[in-house]
C-alpha positions as CSV (number, residue, x, y, z in Angstrom):
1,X,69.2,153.3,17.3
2,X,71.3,150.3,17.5
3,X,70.9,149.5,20.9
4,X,66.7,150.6,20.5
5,X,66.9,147.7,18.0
6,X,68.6,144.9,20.0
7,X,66.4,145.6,22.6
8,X,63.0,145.7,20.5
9,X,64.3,142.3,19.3
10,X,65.2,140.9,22.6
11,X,61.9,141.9,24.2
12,X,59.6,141.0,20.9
13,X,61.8,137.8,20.1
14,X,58.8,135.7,18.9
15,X,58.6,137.7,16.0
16,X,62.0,138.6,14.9
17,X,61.0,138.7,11.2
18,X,59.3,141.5,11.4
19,X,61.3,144.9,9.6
20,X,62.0,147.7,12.3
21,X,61.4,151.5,10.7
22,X,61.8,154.2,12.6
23,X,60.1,157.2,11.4
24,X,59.3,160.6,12.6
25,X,55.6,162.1,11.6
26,X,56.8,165.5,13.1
27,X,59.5,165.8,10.6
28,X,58.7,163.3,8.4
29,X,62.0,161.5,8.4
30,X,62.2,158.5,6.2
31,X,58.3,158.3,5.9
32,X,59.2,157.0,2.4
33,X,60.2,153.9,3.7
34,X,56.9,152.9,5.0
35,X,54.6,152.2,2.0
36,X,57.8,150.2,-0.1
37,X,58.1,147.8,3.2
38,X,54.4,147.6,3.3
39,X,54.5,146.2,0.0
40,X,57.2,144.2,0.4
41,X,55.8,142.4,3.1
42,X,52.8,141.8,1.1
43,X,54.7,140.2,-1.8
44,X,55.8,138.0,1.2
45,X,53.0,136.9,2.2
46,X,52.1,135.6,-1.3
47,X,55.0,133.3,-2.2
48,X,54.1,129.9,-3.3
49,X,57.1,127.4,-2.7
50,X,56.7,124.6,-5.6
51,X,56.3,121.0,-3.7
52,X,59.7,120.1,-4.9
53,X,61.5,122.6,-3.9
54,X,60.1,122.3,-0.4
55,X,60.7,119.0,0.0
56,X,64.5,119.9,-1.1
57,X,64.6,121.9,1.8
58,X,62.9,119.7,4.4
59,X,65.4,116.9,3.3
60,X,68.3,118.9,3.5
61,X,67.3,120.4,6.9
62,X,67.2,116.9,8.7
63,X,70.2,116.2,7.1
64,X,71.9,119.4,8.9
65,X,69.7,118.7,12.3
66,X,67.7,115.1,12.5
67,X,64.6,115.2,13.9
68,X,64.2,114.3,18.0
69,X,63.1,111.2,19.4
70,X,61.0,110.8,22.3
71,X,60.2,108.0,24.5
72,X,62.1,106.0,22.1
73,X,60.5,107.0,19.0
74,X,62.0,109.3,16.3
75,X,59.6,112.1,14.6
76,X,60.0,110.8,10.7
77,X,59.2,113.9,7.9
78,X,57.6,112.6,5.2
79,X,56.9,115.1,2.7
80,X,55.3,118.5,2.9
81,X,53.2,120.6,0.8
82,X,52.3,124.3,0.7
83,X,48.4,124.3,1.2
84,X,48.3,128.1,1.2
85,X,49.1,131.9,1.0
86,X,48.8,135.0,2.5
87,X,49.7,133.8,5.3
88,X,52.1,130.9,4.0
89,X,50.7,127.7,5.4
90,X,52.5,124.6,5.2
91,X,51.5,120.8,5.3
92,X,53.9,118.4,7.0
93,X,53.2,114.7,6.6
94,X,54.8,112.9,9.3
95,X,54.5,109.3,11.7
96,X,53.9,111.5,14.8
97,X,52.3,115.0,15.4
98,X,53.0,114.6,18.9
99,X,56.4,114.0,18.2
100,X,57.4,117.1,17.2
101,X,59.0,119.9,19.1
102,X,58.1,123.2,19.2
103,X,62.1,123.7,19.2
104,X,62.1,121.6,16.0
105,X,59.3,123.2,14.4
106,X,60.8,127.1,15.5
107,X,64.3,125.2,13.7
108,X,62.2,124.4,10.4
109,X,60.5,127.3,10.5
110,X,64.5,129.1,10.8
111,X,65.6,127.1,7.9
112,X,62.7,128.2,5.9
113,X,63.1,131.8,6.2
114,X,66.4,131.4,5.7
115,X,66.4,130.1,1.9
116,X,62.7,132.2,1.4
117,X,62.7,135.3,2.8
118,X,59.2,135.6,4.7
119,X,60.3,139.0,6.1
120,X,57.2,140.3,7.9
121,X,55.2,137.7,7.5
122,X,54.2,134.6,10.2
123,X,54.5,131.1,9.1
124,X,51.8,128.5,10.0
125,X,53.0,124.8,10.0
126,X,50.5,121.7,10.6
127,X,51.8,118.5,11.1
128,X,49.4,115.6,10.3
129,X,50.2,112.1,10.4
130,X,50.5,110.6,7.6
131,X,47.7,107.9,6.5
């Protein structure tokens, strides 16, 4: 099952955060586990991240990676707000929208998930510039 895993992840890697379950409706075979991660995903889906705490993050994650440049102009991160659940969907103030990478947003995106969980659930990020 292992190795049926690495390669469900490898071909599907745009959505790595989704759980895996491998069930059997012949036998029945941990059936039980569907309706629990159902849930759970759910409960995902409806975290609200307090504008503080968010903003924590963001600053710490350009600390770890800055932000890239191009054509001689650095993306800045301003601030960036939760505007919504179910899905999560997140505001990011910033100089630039075209400035920013969909390497650095899949990095954000990383660092986020990392600290919050999100498991099964997609992330939408705007970036707007800031006014």
């Amino acid at each position: 099952m292992e190795d049926y895993t690495a390669h469900v992840r490898r071909e599907l890697d745009c959505v790595d955060y989704v759980p895996i379950l491998y069930v059997s409706a012949k036998t029945g075979q941990r059936t039980g586990e569907i309706l629990p991660t159902a849930l759970r995903v759910q409960e995902e889906r409806l975290v609200r991240i307090p504008t503080s705490e968010l903003n924590r993050l963001l600053r710490e994650a350009v600390d770890k990676h800055a932000a890239p440049s191009r054509t001689g102009r650095k993306l800045r991160l301003y601030y960036a707000t939760q505007v919504r659940t179910d899905p999560p969907t997140f505001l990011f103030h910033v100089n630039d929208p075209a400035l920013v990478h969909f390497s650095y947003r899949r990095y954000l995106e990383n660092q986020m998930r990392k600290h919050y969980g999100f498991i099964g659930t997609p992330l939408v990020f705007s970036f707007r510039k800031k006014s």
